[in-house]
C-alpha positions in Angstrom: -5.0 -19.7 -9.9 -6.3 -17.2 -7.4 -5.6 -13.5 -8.3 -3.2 -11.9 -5.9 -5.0 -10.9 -2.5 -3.7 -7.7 -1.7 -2.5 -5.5 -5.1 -2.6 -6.4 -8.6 1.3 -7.6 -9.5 3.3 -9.1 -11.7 6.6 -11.0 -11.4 8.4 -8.1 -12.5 8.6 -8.4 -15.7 11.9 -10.0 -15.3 12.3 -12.1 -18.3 14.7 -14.1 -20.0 16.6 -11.8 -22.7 19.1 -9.8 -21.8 19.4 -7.9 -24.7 17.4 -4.3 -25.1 14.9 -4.5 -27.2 11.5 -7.1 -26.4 11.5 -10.0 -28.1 8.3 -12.7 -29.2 9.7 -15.0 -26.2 9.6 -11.9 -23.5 6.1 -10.3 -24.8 4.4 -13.7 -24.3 5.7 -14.2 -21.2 3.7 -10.4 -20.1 0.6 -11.0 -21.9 0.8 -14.4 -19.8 0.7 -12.7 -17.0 -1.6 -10.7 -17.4 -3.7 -13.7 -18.2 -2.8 -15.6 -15.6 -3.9 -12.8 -13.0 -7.2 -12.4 -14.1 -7.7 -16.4 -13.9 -7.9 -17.7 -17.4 -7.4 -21.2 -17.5 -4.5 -22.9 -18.3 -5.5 -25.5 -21.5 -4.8 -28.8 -20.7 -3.3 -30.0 -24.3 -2.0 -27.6 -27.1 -2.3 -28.3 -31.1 0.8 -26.7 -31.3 4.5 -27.9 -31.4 7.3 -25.4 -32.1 10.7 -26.5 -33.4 12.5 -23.8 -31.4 10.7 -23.6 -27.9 11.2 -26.6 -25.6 7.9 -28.1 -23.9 8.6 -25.9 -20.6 8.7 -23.4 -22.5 6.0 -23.6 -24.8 3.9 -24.2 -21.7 5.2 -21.4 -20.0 2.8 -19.6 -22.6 0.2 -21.8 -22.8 -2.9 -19.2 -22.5 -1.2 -17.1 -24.7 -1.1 -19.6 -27.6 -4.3 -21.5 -27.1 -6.3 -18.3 -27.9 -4.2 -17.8 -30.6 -2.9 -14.0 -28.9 0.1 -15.3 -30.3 1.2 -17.8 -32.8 4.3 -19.3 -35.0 5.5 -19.1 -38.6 4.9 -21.8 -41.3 8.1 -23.5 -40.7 6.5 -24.5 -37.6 9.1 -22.0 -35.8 8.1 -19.4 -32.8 11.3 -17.3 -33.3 11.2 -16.3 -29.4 14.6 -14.4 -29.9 13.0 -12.3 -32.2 12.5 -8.6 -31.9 9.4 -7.3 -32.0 8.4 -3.7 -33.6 6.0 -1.5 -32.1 3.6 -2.0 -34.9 3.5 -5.6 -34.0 3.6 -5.1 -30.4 0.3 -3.3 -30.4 -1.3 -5.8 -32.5 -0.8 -8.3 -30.3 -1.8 -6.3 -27.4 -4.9 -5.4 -29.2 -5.9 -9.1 -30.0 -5.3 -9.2 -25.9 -8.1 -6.6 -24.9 -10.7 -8.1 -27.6 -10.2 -11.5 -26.0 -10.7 -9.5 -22.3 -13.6 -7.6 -23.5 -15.3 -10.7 -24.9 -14.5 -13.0 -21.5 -13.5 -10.5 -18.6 -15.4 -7.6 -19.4 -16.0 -7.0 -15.2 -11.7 -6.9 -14.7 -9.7 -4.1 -14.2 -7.0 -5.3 -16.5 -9.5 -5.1 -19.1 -10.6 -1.6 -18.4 -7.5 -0.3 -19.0 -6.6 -1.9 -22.0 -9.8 -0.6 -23.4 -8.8 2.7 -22.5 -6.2 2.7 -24.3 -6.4 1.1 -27.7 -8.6 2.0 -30.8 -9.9 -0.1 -33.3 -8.9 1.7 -36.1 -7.1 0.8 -39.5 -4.9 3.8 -39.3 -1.3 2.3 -37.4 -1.3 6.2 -36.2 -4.7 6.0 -34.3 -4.0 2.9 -33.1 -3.2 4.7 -29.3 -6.0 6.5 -28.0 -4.9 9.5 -25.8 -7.4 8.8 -22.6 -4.7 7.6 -20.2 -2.9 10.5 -18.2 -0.2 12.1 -20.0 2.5 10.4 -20.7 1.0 6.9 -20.0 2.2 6.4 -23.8 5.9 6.3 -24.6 6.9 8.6 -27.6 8.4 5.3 -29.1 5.1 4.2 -30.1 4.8 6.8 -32.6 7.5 5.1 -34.7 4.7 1.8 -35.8 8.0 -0.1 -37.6 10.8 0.5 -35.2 11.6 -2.0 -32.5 10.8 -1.3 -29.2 13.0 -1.2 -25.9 11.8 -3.8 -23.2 12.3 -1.5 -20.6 9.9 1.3 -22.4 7.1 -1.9 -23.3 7.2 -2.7 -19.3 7.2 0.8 -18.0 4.1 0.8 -20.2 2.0 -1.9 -19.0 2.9 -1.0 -15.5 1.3 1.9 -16.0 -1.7 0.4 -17.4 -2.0 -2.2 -15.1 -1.1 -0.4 -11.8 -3.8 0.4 -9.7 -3.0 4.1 -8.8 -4.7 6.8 -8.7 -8.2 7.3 -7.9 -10.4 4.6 -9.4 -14.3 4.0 -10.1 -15.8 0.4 -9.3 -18.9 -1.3 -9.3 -20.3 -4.3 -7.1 -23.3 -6.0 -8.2 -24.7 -8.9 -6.3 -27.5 -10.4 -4.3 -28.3 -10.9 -0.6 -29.7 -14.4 0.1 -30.7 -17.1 3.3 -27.6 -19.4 3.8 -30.4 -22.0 4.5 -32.9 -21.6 1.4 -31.0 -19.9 -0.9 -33.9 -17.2 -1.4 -33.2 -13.7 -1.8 -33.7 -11.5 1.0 -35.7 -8.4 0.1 -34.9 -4.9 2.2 -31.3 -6.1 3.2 -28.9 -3.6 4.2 -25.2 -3.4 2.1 -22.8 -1.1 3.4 -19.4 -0.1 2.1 -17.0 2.6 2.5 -19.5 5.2 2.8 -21.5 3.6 -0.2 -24.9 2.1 1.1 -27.4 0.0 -0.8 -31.1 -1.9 -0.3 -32.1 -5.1 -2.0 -35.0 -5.3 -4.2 -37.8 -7.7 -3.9 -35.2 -10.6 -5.2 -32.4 -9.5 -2.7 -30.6 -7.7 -5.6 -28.3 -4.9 -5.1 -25.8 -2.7 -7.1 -22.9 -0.2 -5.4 -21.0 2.2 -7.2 -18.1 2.8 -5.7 -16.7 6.4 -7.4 -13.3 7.9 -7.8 -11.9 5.9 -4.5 -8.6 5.5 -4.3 -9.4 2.6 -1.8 -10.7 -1.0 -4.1 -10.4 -2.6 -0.7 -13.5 -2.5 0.8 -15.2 -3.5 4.2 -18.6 -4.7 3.7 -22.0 -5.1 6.1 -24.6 -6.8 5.4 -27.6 -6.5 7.7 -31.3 -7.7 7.5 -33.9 -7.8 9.9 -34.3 -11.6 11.5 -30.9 -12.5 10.1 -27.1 -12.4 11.9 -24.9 -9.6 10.4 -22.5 -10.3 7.7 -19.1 -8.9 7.8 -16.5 -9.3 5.1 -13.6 -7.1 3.1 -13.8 -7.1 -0.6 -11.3 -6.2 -3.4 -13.8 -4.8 -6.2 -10.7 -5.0 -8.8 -11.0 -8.9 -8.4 -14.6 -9.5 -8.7 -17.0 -6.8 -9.4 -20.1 -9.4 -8.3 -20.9 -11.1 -4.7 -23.2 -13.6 -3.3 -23.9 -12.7 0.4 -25.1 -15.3 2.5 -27.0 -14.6 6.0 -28.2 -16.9 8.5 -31.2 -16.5 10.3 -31.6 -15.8 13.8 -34.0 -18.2 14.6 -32.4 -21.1 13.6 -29.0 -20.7 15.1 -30.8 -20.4 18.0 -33.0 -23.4 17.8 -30.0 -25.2 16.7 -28.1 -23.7 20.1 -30.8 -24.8 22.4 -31.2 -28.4 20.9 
């Protein structure tokens, strides 16, 4: 699955109960998202079977169960109609950003997730206060009431819009298309933010407070054609840039 080309969305958060508060069936189908936008991979076979979710489903949740983000109850049941307490809610959002830290440290879904939990015993300090005000419903306060669906999706499109003025990193290396060798002294230019390979064509950009993560990129190095390409740092902070040299396009053009 290829992460959305031109913003980071989500299918609306449209789900299937029509009742008010989130349920277990409607919360897996968000962290699934969120999941399936930052391209982890679907398991092929799950070792679990529950006695109240069909196999479409169960597999419409597949990430989300096979790391164990979420899981049943002994009686083998998944109870999707379930409501789901804040309390709850947070844990399992929690088990979400320790999965991203460990895998998808480089994503922007992942950044703000770590923004905004603690890991802390106390259900009170579970919510760290580093988004912008009001990021955080007042809802959240009460850890064993249930919590609206509309409030719990309001929240993670908050955390997982890309407004605002963001910071972003790009770390990569400039190489010959031919050889694969890196390319010492190549130029890397973006938005205003210029960089120059070291000795093994390496180069880091940090992009700061832009409120731009799509980026136009040139590459340049002496002997070599010019690389142009746009770049959306929120999908991939790293890049391989191959150039090709001069000289042999234009052996290659005279032959």
């Amino acid at each position: 699955m290829i992460l959305l080309s031109s913003a980071l969305l989500f299918s609306a958060f449209s789900y299937e109960s029509p009742k008010d508060f989130l349920n277990r069936y409607d919360l897996a189908m968000m962290l699934e998202d969120i999941l399936a936008n930052i391209q982890i991979p679907v398991s092929s076979s799950l070792d679990c079977c529950f006695n109240d979710l069909d196999t479409n489903r169960q597999q419409a949740i597949a990430r989300v169960l096979s790391l164990k983000i979420m899981s049943g109850y002994p009686d083998g049941s998944f109870r999707p109609e379930e409501p789901m307490r804040n309390l709850e809610t947070v844990c399992y959002l929690q088990k979400l950003a320790r999965h991203l830290r460990k895998h998808r440290s480089d994503k922007y879904e992942t950044r703000q997730l770590m923004r905004a939990f603690a890991y802390q015993s106390q259900p009170e300090n579970i919510l760290v206060a580093k988004l912008p005000a009001g990021s955080f419903p007042a809802d959240f306060a009460e850890p064993g009431g249930f919590i609206e669906k509309t409030v719990f999706e309001d929240l993670l499109n908050k955390l997982l819009s890309n407004s605002g003025r963001q910071s972003y990193s790009l770390k990569g290396q400039v190489i010959d298309a031919v050889s694969g060798k890196g390319i010492s002294g190549a130029y890397v230019a973006g938005s205003y933010h210029t960089a120059v390979t070291d000795g093994k064509g390496k180069f880091s950009i940090e992009f700061i407070n832009t409120d731009n993560p799509r980026v136009d990129l040139f590459v340049a190095a002496e002997g070599f054609l010019t690389l142009e390409l746009k770049k959306d740092l929120r999908l991939n902070s790293t890049a391989i840039l191959r150039l090709k040299s001069e000289k042999k396009l234009k052996k290659a053009e005279e032959s």
